[in-house]
Biopython code that builds the backbone (N, CA, C, O; Angstrom):
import numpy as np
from Bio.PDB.StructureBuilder import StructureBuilder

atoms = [
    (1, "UNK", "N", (98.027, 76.242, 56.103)),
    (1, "UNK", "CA", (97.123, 76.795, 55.101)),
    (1, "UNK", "C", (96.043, 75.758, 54.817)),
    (1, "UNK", "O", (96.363, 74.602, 54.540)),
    (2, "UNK", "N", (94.790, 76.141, 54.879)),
    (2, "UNK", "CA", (93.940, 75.169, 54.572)),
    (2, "UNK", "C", (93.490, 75.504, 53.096)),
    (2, "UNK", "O", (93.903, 76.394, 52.353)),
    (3, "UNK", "N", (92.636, 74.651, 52.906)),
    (3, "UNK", "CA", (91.809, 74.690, 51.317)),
    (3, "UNK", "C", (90.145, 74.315, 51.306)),
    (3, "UNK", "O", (89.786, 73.193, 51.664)),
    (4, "UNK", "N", (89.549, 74.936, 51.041)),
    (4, "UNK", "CA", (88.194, 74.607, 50.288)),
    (4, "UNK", "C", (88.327, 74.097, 48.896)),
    (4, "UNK", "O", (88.819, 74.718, 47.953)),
    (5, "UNK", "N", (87.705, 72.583, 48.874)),
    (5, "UNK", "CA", (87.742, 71.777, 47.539)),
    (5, "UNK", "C", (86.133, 71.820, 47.212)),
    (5, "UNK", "O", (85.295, 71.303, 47.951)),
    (6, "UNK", "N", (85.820, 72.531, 45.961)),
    (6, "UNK", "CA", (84.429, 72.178, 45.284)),
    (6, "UNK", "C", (84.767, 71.436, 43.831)),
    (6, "UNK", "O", (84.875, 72.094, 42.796)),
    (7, "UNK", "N", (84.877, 70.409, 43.861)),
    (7, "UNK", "CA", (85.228, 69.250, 42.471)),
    (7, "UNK", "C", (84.044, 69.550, 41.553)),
    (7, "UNK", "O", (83.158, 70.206, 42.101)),
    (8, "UNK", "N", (83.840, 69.228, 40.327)),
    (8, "UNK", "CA", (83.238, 68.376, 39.550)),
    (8, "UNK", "C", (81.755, 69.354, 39.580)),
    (8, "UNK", "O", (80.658, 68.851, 39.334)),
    (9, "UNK", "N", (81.895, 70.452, 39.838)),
    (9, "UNK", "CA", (80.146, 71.433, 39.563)),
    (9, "UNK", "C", (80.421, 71.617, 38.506)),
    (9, "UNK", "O", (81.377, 72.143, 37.935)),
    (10, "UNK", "N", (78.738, 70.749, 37.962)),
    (10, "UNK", "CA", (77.941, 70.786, 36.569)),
    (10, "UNK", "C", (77.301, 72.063, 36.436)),
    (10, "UNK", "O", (76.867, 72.803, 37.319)),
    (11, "UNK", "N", (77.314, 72.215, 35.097)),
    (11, "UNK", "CA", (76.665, 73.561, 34.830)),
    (11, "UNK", "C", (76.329, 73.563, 33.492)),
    (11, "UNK", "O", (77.281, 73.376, 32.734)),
    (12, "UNK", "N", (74.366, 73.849, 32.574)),
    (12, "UNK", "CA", (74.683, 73.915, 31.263)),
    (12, "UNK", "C", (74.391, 75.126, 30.828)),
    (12, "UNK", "O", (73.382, 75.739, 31.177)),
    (13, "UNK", "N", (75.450, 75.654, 29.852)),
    (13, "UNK", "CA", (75.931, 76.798, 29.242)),
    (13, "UNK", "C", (75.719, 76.698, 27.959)),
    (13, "UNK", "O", (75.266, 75.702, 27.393)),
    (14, "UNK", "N", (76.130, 78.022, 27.307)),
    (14, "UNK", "CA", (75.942, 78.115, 26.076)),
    (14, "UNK", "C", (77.480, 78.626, 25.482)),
    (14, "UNK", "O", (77.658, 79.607, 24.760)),
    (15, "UNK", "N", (78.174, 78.007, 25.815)),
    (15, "UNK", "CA", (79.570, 78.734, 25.631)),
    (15, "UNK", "C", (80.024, 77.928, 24.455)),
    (15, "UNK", "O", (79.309, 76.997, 24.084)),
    (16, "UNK", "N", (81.528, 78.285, 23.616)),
    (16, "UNK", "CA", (81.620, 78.086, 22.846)),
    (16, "UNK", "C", (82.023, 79.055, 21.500)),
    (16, "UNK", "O", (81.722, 80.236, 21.325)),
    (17, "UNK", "N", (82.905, 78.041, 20.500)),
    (17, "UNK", "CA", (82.875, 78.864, 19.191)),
    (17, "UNK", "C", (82.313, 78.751, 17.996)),
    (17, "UNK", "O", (82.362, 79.569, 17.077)),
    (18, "UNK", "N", (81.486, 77.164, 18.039)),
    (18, "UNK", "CA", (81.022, 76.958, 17.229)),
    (18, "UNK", "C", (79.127, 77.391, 17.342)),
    (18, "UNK", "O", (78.642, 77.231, 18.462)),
    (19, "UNK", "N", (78.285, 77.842, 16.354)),
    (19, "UNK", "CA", (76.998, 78.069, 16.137)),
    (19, "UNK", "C", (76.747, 76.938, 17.152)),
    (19, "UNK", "O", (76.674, 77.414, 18.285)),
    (20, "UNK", "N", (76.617, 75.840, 17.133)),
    (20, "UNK", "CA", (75.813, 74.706, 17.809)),
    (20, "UNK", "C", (75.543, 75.034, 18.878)),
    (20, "UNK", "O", (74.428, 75.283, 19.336)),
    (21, "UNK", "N", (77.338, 75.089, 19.766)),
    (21, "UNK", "CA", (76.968, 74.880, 20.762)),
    (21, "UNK", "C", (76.931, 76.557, 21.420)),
    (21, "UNK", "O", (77.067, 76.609, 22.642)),
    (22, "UNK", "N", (76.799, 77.580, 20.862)),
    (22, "UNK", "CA", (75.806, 78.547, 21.367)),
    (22, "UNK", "C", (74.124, 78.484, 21.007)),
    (22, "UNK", "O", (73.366, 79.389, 21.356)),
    (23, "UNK", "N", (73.747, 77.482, 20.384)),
    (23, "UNK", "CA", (72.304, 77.611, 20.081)),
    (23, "UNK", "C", (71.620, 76.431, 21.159)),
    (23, "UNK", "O", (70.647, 76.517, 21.908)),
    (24, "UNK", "N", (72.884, 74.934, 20.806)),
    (24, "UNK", "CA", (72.297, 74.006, 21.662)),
    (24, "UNK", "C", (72.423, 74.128, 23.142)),
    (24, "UNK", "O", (71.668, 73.615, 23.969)),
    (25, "UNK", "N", (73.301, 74.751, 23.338)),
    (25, "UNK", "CA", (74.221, 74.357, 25.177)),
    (25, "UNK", "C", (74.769, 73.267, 24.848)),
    (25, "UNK", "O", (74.523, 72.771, 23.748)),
    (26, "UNK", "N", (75.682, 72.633, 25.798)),
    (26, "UNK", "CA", (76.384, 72.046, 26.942)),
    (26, "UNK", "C", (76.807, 72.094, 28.484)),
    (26, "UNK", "O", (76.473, 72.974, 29.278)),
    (27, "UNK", "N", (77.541, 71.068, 28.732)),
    (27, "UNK", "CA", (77.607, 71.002, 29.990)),
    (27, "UNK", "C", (78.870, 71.303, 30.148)),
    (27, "UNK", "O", (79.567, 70.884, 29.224)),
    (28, "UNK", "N", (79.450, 71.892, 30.999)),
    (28, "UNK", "CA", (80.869, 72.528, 31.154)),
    (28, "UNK", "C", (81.036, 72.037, 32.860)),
    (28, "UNK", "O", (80.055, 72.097, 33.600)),
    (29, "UNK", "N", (81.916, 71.724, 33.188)),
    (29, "UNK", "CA", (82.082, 71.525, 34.623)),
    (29, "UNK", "C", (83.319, 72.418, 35.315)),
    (29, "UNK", "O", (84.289, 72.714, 34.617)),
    (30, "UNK", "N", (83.249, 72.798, 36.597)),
    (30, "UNK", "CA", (84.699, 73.277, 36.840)),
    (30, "UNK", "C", (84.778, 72.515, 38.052)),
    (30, "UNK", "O", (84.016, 71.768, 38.666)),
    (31, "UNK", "N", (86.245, 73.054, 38.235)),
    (31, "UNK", "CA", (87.087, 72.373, 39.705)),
    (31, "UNK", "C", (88.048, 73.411, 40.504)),
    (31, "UNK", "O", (89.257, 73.520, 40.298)),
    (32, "UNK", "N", (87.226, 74.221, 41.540)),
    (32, "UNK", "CA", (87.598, 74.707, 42.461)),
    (32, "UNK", "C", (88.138, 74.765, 43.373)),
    (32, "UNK", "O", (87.448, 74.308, 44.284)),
    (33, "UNK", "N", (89.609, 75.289, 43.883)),
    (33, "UNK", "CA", (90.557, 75.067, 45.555)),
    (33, "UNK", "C", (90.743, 76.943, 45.688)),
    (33, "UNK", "O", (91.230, 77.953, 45.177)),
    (34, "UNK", "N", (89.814, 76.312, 46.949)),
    (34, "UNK", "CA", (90.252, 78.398, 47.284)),
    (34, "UNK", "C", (91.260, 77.918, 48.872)),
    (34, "UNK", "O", (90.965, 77.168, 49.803)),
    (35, "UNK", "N", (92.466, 78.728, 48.604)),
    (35, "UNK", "CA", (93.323, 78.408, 49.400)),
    (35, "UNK", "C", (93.010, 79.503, 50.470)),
    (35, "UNK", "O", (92.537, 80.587, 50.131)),
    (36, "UNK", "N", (93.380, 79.084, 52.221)),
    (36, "UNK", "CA", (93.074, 80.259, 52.850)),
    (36, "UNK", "C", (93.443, 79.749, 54.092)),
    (36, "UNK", "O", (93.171, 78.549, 54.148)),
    (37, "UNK", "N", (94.179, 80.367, 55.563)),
    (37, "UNK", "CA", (94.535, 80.414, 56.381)),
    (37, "UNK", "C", (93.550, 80.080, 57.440)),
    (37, "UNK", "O", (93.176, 80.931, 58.247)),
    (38, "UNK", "N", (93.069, 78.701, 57.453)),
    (38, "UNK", "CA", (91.703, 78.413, 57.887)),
    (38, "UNK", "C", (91.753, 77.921, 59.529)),
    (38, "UNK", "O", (90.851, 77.646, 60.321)),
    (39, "UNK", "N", (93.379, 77.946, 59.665)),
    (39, "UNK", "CA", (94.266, 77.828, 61.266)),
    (39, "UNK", "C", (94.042, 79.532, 61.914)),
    (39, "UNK", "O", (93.551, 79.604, 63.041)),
    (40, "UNK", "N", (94.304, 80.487, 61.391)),
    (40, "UNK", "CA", (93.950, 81.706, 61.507)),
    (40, "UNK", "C", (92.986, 82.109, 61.493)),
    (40, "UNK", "O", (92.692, 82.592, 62.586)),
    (41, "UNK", "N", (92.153, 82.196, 60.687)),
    (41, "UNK", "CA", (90.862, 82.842, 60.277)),
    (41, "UNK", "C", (90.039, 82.474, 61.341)),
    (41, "UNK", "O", (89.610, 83.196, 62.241)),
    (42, "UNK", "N", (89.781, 80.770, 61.071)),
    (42, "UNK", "CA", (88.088, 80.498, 62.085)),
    (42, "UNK", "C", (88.315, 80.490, 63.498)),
    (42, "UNK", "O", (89.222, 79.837, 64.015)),
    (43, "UNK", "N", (87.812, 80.935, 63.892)),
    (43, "UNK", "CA", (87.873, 81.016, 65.181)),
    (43, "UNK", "C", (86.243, 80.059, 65.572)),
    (43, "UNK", "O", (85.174, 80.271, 64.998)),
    (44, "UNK", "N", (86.434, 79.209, 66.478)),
    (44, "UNK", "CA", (85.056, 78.254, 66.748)),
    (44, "UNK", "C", (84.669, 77.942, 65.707)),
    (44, "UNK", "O", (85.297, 77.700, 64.676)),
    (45, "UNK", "N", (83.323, 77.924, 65.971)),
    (45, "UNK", "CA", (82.629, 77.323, 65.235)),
    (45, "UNK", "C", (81.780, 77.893, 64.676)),
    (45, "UNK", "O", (80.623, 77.491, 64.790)),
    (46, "UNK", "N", (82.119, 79.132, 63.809)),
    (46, "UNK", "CA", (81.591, 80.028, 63.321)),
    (46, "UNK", "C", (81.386, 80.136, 62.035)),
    (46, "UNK", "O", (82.586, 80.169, 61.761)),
    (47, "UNK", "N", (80.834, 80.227, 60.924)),
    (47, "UNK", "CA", (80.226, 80.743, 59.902)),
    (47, "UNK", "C", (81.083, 81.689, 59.315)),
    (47, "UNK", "O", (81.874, 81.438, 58.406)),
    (48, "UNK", "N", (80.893, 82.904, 59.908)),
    (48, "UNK", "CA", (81.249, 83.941, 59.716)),
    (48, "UNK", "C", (82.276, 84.057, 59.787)),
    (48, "UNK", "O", (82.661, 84.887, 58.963)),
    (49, "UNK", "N", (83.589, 83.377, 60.774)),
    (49, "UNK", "CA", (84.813, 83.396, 60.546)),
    (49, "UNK", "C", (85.445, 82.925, 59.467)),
    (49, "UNK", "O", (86.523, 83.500, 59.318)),
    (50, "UNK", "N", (85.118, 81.732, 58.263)),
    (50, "UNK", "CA", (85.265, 81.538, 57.154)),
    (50, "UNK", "C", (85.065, 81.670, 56.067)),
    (50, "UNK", "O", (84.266, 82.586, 55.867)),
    (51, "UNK", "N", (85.591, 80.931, 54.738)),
    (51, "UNK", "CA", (84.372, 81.247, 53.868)),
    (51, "UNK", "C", (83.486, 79.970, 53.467)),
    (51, "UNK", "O", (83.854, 78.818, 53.692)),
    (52, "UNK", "N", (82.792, 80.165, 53.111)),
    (52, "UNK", "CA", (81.542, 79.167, 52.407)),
    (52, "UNK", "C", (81.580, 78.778, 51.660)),
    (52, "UNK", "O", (81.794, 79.544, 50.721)),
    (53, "UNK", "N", (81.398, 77.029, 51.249)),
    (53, "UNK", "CA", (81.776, 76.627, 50.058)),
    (53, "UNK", "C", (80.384, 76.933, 49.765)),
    (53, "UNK", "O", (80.434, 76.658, 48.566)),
    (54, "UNK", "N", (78.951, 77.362, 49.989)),
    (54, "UNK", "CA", (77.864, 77.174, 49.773)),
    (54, "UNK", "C", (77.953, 78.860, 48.468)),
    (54, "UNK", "O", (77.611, 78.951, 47.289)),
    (55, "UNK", "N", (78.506, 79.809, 49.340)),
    (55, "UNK", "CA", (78.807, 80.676, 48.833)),
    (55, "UNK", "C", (79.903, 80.718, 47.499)),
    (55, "UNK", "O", (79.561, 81.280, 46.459)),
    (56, "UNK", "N", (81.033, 80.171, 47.616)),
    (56, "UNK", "CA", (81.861, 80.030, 46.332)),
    (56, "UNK", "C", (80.554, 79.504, 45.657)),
    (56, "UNK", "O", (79.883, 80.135, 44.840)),
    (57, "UNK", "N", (80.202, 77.765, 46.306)),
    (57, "UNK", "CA", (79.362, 77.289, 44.667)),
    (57, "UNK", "C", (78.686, 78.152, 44.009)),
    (57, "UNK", "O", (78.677, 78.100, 42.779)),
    (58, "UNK", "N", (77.880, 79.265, 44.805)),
    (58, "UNK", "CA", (76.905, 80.278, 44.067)),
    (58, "UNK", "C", (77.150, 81.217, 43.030)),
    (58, "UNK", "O", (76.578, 81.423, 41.960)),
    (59, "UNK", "N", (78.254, 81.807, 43.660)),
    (59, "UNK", "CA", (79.687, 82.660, 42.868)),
    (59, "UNK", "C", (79.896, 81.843, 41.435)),
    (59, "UNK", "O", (79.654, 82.424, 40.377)),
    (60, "UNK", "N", (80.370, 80.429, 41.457)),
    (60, "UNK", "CA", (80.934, 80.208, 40.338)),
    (60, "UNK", "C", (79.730, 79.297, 39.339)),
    (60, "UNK", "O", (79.898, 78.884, 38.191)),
    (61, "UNK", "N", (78.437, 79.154, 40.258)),
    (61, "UNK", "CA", (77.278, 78.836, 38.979)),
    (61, "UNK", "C", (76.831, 80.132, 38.304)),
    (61, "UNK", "O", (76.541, 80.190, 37.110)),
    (62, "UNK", "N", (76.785, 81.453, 39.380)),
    (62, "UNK", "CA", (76.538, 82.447, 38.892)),
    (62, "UNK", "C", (77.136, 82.884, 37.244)),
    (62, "UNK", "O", (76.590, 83.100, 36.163)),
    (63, "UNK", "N", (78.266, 82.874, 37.647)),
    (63, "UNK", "CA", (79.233, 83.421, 36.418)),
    (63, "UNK", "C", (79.195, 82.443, 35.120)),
    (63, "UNK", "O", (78.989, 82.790, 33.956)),
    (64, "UNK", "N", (79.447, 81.120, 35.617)),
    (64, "UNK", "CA", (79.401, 80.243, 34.776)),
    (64, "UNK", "C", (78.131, 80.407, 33.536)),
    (64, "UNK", "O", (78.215, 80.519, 32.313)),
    (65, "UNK", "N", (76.990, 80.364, 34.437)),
    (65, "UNK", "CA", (75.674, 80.174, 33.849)),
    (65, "UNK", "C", (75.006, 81.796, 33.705)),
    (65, "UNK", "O", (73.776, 81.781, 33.723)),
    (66, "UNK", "N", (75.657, 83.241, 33.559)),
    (66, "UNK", "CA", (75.198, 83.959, 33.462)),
    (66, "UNK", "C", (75.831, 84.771, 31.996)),
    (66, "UNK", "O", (75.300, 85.627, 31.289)),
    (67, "UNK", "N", (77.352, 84.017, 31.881)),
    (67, "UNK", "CA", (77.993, 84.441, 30.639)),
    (67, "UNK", "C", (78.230, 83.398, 29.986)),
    (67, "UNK", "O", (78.186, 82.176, 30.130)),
    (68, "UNK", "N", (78.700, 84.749, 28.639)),
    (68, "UNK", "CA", (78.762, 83.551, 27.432)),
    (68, "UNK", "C", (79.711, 83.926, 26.695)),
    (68, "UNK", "O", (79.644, 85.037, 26.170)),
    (69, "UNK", "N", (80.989, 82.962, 26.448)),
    (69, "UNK", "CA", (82.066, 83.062, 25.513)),
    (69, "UNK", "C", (82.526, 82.106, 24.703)),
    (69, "UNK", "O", (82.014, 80.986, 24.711)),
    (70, "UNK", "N", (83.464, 82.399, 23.970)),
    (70, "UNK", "CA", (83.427, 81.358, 23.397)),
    (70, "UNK", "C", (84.359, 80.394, 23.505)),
    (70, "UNK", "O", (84.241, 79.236, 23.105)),
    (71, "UNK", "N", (85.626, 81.050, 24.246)),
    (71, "UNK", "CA", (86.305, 80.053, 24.875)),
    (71, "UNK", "C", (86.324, 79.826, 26.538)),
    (71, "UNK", "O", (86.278, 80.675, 27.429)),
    (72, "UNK", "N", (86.401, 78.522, 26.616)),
    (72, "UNK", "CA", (86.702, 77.838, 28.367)),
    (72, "UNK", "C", (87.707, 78.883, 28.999)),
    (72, "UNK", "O", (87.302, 79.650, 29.872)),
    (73, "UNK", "N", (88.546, 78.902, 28.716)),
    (73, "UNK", "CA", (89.629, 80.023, 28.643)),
    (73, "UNK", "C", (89.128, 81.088, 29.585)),
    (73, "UNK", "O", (89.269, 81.044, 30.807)),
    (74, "UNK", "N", (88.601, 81.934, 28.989)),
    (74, "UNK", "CA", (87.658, 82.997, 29.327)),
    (74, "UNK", "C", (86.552, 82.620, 30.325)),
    (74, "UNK", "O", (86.033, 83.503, 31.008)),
    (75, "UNK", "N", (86.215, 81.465, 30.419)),
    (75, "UNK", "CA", (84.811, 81.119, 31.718)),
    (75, "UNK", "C", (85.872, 80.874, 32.911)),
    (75, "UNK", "O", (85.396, 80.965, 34.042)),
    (76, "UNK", "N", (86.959, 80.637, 32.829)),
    (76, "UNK", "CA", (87.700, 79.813, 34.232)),
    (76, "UNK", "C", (88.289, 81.531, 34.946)),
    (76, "UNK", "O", (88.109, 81.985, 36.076)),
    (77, "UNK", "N", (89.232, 82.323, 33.400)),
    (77, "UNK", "CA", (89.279, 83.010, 34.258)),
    (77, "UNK", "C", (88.659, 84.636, 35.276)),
    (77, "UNK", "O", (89.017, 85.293, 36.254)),
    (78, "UNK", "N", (87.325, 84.630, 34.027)),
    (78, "UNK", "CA", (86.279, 85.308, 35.214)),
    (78, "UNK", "C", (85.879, 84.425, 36.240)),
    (78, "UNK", "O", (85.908, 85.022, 37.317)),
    (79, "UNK", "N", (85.539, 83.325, 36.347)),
    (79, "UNK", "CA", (85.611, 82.563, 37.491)),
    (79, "UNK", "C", (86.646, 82.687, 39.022)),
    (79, "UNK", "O", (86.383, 82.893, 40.207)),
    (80, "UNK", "N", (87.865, 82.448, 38.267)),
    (80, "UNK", "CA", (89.229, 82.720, 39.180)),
    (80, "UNK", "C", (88.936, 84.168, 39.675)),
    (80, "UNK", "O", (88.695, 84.467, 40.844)),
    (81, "UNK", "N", (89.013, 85.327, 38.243)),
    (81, "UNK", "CA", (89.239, 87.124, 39.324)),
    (81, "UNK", "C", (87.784, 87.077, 40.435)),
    (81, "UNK", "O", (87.803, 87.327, 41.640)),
    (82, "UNK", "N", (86.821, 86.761, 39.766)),
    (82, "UNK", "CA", (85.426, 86.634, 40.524)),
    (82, "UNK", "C", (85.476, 86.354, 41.919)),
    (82, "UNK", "O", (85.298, 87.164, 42.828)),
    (83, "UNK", "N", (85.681, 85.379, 41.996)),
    (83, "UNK", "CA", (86.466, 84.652, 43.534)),
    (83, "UNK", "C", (87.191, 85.175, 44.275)),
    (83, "UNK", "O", (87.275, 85.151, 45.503)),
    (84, "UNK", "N", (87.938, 85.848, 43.239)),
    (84, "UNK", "CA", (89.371, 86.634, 44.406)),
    (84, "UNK", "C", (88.696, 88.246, 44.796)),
    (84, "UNK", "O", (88.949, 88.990, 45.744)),
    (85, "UNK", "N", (87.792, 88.400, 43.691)),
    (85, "UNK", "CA", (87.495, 89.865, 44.566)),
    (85, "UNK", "C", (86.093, 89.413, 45.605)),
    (85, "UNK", "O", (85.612, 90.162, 46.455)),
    (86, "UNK", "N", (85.751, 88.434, 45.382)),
    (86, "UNK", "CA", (84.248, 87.975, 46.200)),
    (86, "UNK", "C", (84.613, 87.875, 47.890)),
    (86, "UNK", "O", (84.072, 88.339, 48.894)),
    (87, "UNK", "N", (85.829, 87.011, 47.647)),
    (87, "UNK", "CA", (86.683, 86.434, 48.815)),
    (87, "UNK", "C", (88.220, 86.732, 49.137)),
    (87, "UNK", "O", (89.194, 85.981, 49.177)),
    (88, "UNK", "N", (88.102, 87.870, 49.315)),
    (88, "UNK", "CA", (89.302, 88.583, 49.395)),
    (88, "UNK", "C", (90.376, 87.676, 50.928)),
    (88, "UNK", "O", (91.577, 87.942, 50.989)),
    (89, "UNK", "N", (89.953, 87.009, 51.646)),
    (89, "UNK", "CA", (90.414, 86.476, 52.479)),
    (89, "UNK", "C", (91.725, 85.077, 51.963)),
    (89, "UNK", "O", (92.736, 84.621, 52.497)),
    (90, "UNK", "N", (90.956, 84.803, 50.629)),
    (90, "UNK", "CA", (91.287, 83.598, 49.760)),
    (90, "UNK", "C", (93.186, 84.247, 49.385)),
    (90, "UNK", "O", (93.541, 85.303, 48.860)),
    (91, "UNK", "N", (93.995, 83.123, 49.907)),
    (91, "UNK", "CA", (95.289, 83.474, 49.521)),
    (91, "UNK", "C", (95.703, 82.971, 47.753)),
    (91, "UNK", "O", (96.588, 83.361, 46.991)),
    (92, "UNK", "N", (94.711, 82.050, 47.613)),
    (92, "UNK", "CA", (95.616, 81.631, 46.291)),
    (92, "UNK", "C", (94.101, 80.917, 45.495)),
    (92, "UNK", "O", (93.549, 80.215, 46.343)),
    (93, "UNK", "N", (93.414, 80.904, 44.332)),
    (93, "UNK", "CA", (92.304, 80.414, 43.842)),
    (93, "UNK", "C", (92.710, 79.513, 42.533)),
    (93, "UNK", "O", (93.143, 80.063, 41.520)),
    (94, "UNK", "N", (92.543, 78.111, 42.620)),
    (94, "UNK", "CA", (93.023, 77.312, 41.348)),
    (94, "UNK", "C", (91.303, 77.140, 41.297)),
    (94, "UNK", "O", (90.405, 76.847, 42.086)),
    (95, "UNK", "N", (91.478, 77.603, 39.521)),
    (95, "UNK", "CA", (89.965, 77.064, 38.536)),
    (95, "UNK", "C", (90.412, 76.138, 37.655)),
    (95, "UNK", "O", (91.517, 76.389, 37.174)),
    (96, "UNK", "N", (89.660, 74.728, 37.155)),
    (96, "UNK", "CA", (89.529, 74.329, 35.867)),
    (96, "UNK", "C", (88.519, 73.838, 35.478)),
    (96, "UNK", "O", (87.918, 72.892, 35.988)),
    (97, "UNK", "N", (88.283, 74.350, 34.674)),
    (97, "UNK", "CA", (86.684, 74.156, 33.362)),
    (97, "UNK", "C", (86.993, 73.296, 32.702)),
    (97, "UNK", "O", (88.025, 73.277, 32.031)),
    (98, "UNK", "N", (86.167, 72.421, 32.759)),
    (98, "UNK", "CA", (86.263, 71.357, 31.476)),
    (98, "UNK", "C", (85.191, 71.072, 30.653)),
    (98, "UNK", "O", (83.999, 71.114, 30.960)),
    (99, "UNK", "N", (85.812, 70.702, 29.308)),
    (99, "UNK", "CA", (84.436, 70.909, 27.955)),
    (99, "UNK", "C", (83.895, 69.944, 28.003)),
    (99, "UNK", "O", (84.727, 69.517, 28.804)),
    (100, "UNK", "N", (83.214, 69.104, 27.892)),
    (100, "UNK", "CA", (82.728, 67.378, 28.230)),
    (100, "UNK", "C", (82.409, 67.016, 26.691)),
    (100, "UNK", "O", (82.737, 65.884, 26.336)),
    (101, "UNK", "N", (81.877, 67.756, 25.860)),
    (101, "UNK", "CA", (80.789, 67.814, 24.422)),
    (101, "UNK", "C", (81.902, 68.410, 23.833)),
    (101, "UNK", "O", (82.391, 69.389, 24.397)),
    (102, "UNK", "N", (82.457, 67.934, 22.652)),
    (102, "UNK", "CA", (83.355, 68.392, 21.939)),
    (102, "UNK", "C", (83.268, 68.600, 20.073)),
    (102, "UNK", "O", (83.392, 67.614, 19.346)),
    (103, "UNK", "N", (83.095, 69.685, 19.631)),
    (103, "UNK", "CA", (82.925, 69.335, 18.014)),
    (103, "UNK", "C", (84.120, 68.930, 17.560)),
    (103, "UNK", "O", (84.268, 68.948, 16.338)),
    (104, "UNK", "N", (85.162, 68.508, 18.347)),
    (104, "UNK", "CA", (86.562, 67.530, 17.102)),
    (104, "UNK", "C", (86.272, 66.574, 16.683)),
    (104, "UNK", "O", (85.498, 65.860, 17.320)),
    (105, "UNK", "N", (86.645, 66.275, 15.758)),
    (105, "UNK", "CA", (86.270, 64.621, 15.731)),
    (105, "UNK", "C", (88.008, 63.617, 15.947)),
    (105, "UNK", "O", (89.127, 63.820, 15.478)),
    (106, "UNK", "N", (87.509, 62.657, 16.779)),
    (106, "UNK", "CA", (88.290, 61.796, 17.513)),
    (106, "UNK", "C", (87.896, 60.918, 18.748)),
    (106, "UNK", "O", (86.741, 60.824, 19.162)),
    (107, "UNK", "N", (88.841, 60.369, 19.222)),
    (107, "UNK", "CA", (88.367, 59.699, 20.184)),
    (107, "UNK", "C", (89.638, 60.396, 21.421)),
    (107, "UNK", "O", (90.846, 60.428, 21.184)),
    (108, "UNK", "N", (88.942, 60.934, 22.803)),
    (108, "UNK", "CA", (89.614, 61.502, 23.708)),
    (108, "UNK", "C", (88.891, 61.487, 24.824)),
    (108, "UNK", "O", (87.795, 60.945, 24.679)),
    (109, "UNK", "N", (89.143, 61.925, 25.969)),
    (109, "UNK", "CA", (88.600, 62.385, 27.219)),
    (109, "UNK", "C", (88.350, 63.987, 27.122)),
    (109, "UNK", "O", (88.997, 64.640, 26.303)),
    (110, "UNK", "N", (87.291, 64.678, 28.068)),
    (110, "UNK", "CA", (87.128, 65.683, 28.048)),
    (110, "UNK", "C", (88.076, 66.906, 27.876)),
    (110, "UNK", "O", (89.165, 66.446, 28.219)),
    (111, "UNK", "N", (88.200, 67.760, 27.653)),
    (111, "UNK", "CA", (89.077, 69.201, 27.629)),
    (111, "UNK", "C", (89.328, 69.640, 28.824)),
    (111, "UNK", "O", (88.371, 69.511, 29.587)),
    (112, "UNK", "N", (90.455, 70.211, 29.367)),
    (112, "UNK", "CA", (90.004, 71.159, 30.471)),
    (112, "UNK", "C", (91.405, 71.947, 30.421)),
    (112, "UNK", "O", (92.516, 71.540, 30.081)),
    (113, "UNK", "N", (90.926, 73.389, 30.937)),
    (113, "UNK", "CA", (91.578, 74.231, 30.984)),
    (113, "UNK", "C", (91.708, 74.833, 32.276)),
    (113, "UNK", "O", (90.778, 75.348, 32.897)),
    (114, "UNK", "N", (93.161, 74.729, 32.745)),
    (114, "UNK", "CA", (93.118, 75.215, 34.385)),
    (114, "UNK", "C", (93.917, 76.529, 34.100)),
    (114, "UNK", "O", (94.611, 76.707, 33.099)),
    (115, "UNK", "N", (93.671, 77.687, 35.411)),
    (115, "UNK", "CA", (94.113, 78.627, 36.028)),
    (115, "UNK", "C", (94.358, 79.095, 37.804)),
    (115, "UNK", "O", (93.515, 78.961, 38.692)),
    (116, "UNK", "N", (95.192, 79.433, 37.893)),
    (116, "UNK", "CA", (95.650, 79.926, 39.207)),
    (116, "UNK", "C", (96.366, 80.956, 39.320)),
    (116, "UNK", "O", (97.355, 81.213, 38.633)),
    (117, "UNK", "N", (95.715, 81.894, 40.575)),
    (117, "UNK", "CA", (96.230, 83.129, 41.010)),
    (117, "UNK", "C", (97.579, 83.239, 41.577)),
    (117, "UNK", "O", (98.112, 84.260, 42.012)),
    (118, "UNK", "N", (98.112, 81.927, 41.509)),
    (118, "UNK", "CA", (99.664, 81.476, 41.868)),
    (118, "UNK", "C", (100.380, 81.842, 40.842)),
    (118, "UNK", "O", (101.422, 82.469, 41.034)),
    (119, "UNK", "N", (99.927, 81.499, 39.479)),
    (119, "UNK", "CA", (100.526, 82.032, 38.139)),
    (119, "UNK", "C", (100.703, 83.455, 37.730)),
    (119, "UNK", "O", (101.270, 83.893, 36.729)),
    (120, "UNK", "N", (99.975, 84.230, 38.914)),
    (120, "UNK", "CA", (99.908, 85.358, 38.098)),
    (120, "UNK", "C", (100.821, 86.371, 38.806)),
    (120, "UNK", "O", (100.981, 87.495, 38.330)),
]
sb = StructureBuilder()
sb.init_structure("model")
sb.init_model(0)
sb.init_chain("A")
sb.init_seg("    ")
for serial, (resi, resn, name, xyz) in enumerate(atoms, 1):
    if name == "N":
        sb.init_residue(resn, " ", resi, " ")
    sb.init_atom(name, np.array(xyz, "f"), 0.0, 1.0, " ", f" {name:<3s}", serial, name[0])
structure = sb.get_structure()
């Protein structure tokens, strides 16, 4: 089984529950593995026998940067079904979104919220 890895795509959104950060934006990032039979599938050196990480990235700036909610929650997993009906070839799709800009107050590392079609 092979994997397509797209790490660390930036994206700024307006997501969120607080006023701010639907008025200001932020930057939300996710982390993409579309799992897929890539011993099977490609045949040569073809394009068309696989899928495209050029294509996922588009897929998941699309969604990312076209909706707006208010939880991460909700961006990863239209992200995840998005993918699986885009790329129906894809055996298994792990998403995680992470918040970078946070209204808690504390001292922490970013948020992130993962999902996979393995879970479901």
């Amino acid at each position: 089984m092979g994997k397509i890895k797209l790490p660390n795509m930036r994206f700024y959104t307006f997501n969120g529950v607080h006023a701010e950060e639907k008025r200001l934006g932020q930057q939300l990032s996710a982390d993409v593995v579309v799992h897929y039979p890539i011993e099977r599938l490609v045949q040569g050196d073809d394009l068309a026998t696989t899928i495209s990480y050029s294509a996922v990235y588009r897929t998941v700036e699309r969604v990312v940067t076209t909706n707006q909610f208010d939880l991460i929650e909700s961006v990863a997993l239209l992200v995840m079904r998005t993918l699986q009906t885009e790329f129906p070839q894809a055996t298994q799709v792990d998403v995680a979104v992470t918040k970078h800009a946070l209204p808690v107050p504390g001292i922490y590392d970013p948020f992130t919220v993962s999902v996979s079609t393995a879970e479901e």
